[in-house]
N, C-alpha and C positions, 0 to 999 in steps of 0.2 A: 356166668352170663355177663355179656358184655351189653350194654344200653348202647344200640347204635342210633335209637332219636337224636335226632339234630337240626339244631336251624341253621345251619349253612348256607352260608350266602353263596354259595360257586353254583350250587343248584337253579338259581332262578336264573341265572347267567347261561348255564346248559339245557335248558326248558328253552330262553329264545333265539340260544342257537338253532335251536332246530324249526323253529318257529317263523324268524323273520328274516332266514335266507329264503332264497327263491330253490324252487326243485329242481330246475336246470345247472344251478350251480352245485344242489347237494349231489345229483346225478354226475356230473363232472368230477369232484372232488374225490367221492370215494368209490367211481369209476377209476379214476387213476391208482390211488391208493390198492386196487386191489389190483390192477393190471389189465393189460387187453385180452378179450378173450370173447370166443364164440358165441353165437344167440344160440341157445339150443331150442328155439320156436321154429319148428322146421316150416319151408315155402317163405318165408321171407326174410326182407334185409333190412339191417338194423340202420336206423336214421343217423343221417351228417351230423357230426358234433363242431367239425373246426377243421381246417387245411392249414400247414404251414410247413415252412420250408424246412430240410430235414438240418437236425444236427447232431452231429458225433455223438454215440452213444445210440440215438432210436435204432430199434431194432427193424434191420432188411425187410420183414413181411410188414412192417405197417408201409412202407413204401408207396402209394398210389401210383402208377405206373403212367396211365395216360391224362393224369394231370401233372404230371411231371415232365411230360413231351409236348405239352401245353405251352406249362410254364418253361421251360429250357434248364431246369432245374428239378433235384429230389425232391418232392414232396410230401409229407407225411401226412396220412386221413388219420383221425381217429373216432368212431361211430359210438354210437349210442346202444346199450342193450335194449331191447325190448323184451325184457322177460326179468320176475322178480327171483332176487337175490337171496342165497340164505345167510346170514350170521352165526356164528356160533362162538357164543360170548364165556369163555372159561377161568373161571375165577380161583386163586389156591387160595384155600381155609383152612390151612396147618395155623396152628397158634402161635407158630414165629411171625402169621402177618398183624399179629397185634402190638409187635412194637413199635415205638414212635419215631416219628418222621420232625424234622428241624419246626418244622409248625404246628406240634402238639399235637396232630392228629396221628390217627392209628395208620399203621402202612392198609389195613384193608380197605378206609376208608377211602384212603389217596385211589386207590385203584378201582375201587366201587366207583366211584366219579367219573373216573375215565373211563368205564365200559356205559354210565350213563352219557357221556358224549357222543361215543359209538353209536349207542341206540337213539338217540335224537336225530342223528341225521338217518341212521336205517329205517327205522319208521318212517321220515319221512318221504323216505323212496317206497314206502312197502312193503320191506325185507319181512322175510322169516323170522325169526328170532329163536334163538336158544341157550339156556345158560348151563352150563357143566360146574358146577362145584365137587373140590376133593380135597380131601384131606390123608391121614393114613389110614381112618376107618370106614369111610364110604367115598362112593364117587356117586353124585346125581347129574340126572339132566331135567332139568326145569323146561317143558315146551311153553311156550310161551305166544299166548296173542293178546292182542288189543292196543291201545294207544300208552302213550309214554309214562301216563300216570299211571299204570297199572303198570307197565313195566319196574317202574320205582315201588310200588306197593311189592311187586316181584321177590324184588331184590333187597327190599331193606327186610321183610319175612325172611328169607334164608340169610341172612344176615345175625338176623337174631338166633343166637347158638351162643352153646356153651364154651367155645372155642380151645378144648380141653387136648384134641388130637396134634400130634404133627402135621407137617406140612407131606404127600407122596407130589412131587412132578414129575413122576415118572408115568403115575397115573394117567394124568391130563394131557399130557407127551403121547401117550398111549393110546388112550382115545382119539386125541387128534389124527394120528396115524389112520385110525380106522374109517375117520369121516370117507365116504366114497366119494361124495360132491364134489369135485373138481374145481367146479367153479367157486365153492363155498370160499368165505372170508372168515378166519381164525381168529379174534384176539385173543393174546393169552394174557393173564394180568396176573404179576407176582410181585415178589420184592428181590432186588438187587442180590441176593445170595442165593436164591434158589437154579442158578442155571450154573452148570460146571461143564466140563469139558463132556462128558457122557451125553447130557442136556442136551449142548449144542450141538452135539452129533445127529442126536436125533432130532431136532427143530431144524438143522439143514435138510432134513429127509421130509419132512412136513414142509417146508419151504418150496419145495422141489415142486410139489403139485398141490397145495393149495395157497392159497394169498393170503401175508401173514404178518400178523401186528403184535405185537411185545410192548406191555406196561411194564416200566421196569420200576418200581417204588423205591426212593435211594432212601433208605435209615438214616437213623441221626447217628453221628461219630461217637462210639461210648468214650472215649476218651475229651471228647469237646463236652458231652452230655452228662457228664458227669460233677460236673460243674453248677448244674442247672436244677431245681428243683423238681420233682412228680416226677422224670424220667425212670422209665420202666422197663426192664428185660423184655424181648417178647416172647422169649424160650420160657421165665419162668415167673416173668410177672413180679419180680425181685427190681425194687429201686438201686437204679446205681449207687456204691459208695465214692464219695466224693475222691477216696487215695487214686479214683481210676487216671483222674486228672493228671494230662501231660502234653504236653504241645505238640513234643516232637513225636510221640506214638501219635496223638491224632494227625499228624501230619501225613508219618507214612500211609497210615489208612485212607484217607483221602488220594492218594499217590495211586494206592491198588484200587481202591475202587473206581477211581478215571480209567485208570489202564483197562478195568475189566469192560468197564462199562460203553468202550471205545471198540472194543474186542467185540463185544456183542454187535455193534450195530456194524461192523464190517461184517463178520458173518450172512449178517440180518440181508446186508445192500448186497450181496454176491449172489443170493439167492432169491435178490428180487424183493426182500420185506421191507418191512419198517423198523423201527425203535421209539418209543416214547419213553423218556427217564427225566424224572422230575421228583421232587423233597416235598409236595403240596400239593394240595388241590388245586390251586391257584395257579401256581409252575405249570403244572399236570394240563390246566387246562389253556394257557397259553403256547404250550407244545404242540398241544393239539391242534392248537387254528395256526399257529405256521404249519404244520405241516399239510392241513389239508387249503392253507392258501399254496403253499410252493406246487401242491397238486392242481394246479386251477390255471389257466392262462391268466395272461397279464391282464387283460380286462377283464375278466370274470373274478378273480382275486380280488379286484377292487370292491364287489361285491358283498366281503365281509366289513366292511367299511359305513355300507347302510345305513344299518339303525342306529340314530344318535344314545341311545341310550343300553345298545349292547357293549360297548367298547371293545370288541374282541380281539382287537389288535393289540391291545393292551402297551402298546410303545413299543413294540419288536421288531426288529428287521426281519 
């Protein structure tokens, strides 16, 4: 049994992310993140979000036509849903996500964090929420309501386990598959070695018709980490021996893990997803708000900017 209590400080930073943006922008952000798509509230039409001029790459149907022979130019609409969203937040609990990440923390940890981002801004649109955990010996779904402290009371309860099984993502691959929801929005949250070529095969099939989000949790280099004291196998829970120590093997590895990890989010962007890959909580969560700032217009971006005392910009481009 793994004690996941923690005072973490990235937690209260993800509490006012969801907090002390405005709902207009959390509506925008992971409106884009998820892509354009249909009100299914049949008899009406979904509110103006924003007009602007088209550029390379929007796709032909967002096109507004007769504001476009208005303006003497393509112009792109993009609307607002009027109908609540679902989540389906899926988490791998093989006990390779228990080994450690460059900041000492556990890879499940990294990734528990980042599906707590998710859920701060989905809550505060209203979303549905669901959690899937899987391992090689069960797969659950956690239904899930209430507000975000419960959602965290949620998750840190299944959290707490004996973390004895392997990892299946073929599992969670699997069920993802079978979601019907069309509209529904997927994160999947694992660590850096659980998606191979089979994987991505299937995550471009799950790409294909639902909107799709990837924690990719990057590990610490056993060969850098080996160096370092408490560093822990996550396969068997075995302290590194220091002979691991080698620059140039942790070098290559570094090398293949860019490659891979480069490889994923090309996949990821051809089928319309995302990628989030980060070594921290910290990382993890400044990934986070670029990406859901690059999802935001230029004025509404500035909008994460706000609270003096969120930072969540954290110095990033």
């Amino acid at each position: 049994m793994i004690d996941t209590r923690t005072d973490d400080p990235i937690r209260a930073r993800i509490e006012a992310l969801g907090t002390q943006l405005s709902l207009p922008t959390v509506r925008k952000a992971l409106g884009v993140i998820e892509g354009e798509h249909a009100s299914r509230r049949p008899g009406g039409s979904d509110e103006l979000m924003d007009v602007r001029a088209y550029e390379p790459g929007d796709e032909a149907r967002l096109i507004e036509w007769k504001t476009s022979a208005r303006q003497g130019r393509p112009m792109v609409v993009r609307r607002e849903r009027q109908v609540t969203s679902r989540v389906w937040m899926m988490l791998d609990v093989g006990r390779e996500m228990t080994g450690a990440c460059e900041s000492g923390e556990r890879a499940f940890e990294v990734a528990a964090n980042a599906l707590r981002m998710f859920a701060a801004l989905s809550l505060r649109r209203s979303d549905d929420l669901s959690l899937v955990l899987s391992d090689a010996a069960n797969i659950t779904r956690l239904p899930f309501n209430g507000g975000f402290a419960q959602f965290e009371r949620t998750l840190d309860e299944a959290l707490d386990r004996d973390w004895d099984q392997p990892r299946n993502i073929d599992a969670l691959l699997a069920y993802a598959r079978r979601i019907k929801d069309r509209h529904a929005l997927i994160v999947l949250a694992t660590d850096e070695h659980a998606l191979g070529d089979d994987q991505l095969k299937t995550l471009r099939l799950v790409a294909r018709t639902h909107s799709v989000v990837v924690i990719d949790v990057a590990t610490v280099n056993p060969f850098v980490a080996a160096r370092k004291v408490g560093v822990l196998d996550g396969m068997g829970s075995r302290r590194l021996p220091a002979f691991l120590a080698d620059a140039h093997a942790a070098a290559e590895v570094d090398t293949h893990r860019a490659y891979m990890a480069a490889a994923l989010e090309r996949e990821l962007d051809r089928a319309g997803g995302h990628m989030i890959h980060a070594a921290s909580s910290e990382a993890m969560f400044d990934a986070f708000v670029r990406l859901v700032a690059r999802s935001l217009a230029g004025n509404t971006a500035n909008q994460l900017r706000a609270p003096a005392d969120l930072d969540v910009m954290g110095g990033a481009a």
